[in-house]
N, C-alpha and C positions, 0 to 999 in steps of 0.2 A: 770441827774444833781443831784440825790438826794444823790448820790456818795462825789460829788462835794462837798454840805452842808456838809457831816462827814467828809470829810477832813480838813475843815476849821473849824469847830468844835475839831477835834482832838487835832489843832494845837493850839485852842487859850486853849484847857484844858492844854495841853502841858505850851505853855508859864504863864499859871495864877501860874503854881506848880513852876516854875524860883524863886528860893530866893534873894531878891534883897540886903542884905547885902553880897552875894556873888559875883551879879554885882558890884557893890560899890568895893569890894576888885580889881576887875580886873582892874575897869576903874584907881581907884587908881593907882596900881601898872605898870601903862602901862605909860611910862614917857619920856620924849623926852631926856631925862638922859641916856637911856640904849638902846642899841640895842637891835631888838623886833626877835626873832627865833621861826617860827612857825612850826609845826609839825603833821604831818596829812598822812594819806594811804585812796586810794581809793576817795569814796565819801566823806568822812568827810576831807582828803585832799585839795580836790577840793573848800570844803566850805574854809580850812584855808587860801588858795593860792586867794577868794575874799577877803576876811578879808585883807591878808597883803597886797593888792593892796587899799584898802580904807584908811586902816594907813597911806601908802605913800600918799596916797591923802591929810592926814591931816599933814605932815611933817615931820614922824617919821623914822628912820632909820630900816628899817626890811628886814628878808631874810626869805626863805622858806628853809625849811632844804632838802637837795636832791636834788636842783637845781645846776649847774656849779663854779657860782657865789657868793654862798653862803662861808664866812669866820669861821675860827672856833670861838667855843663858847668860850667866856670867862666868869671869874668873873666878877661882875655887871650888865651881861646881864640878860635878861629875853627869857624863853622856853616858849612858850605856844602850850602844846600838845595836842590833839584832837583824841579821839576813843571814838564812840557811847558807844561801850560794854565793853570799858575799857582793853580789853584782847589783842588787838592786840601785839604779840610778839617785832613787830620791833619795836613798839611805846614805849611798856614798857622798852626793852632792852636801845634804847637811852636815856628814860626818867632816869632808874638805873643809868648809866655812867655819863650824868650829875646833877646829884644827885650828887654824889662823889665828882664833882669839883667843889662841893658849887653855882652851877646855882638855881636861885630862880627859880622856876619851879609853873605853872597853868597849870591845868590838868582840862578837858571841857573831860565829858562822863556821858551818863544816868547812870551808873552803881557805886552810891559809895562805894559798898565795892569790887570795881576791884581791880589789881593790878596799874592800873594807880592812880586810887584813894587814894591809901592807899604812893603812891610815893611821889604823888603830896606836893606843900607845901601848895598852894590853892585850891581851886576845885572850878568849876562852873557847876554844877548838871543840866542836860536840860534832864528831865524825858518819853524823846520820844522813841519809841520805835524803837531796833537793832535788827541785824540779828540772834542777841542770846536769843531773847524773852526778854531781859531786859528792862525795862521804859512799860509805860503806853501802851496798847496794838492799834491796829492801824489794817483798813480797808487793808490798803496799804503792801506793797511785803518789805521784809529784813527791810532795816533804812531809809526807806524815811521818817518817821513823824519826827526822827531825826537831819537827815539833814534839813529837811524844818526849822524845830525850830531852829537848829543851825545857818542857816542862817539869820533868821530873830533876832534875841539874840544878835549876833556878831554885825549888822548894827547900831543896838540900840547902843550896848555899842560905837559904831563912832561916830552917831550920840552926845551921851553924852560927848566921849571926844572932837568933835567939837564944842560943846557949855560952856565945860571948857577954853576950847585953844582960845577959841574968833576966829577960822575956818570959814570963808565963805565958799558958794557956788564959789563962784567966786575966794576968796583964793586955795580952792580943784580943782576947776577946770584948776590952772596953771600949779598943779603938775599933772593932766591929758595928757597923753602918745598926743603927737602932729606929731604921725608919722602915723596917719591911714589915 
């Protein structure tokens, strides 16, 4: 268990380094105004695809990029792209392209002087450590401290916009999937 204590340790060093005028940016930016396009490969994918299942919980219109379903991006939508190490190719590639079409773009990666970073129009810096040695170092294999932070960061910022939007429990839970 003494494993156990460093990881939770890790994580709360991880989230104390979160700059919270960069939360404040996103929760801002995140608006029942705009369709919400999340972006994400891998692990840090998997955290985007919880995220956008929680926005629907709170009313919002979003898509995960890569799915069937998913519409093209337009002007006044919102990108929100996601790589631990900021490098990932496909990520930065999509991110460049809508860049160009004038998509306001947030970019969530440990790494701020990546290339996602440097795209990004906002950045949410979660200083845990990737599979590239970037962020704060970690007991743990590749980007788990990462992902863990990332996940527990993104809930926050629901939580906050739930408490903007005036969102219950009991509102979130209608828009809860009623087919399992």
């Amino acid at each position: 268990m003494r494993e156990m204590t460093q990881i939770l340790d890790e994580i709360q060093e991880v989230i104390s380094q979160v700059e919270e005028e960069q939360l404040v940016t996103v929760i801002q930016s995140i608006q029942k105004n705009k369709r919400i396009f999340i972006l994400g490969e891998g692990r840090s994918g998997l955290q985007g695809k919880g995220f956008a299942m929680r926005l629907m919980h709170l009313g919002y219109q979003v898509y995960v990029i890569g799915e069937t379903i998913t519409p093209s991006i337009q002007s006044g939508d919102l990108l929100i792209a996601i790589s631990g190490s900021g490098t990932t190719g496909n990520i930065v590639q999509l991110v460049e392209n809508a860049q160009r079409k004038g998509i306001e773009i947030i970019g969530i990666t440990s790494e701020p002087a990546s290339p996602l970073a440097q795209s990004a129009e906002n950045l949410l810096i979660i200083p845990g450590a990737t599979k590239t040695g970037s962020g704060i170092q970690s007991i743990q294999l590749l980007s788990s401290l990462f992902d863990q932070t990332l996940h527990i960061t993104l809930d926050y910022v629901c939580l906050m916009i739930s408490k903007r939007d005036h969102v219950s429990n009991e509102d979130a839970k209608k828009q809860h999937s009623n087919m399992e």
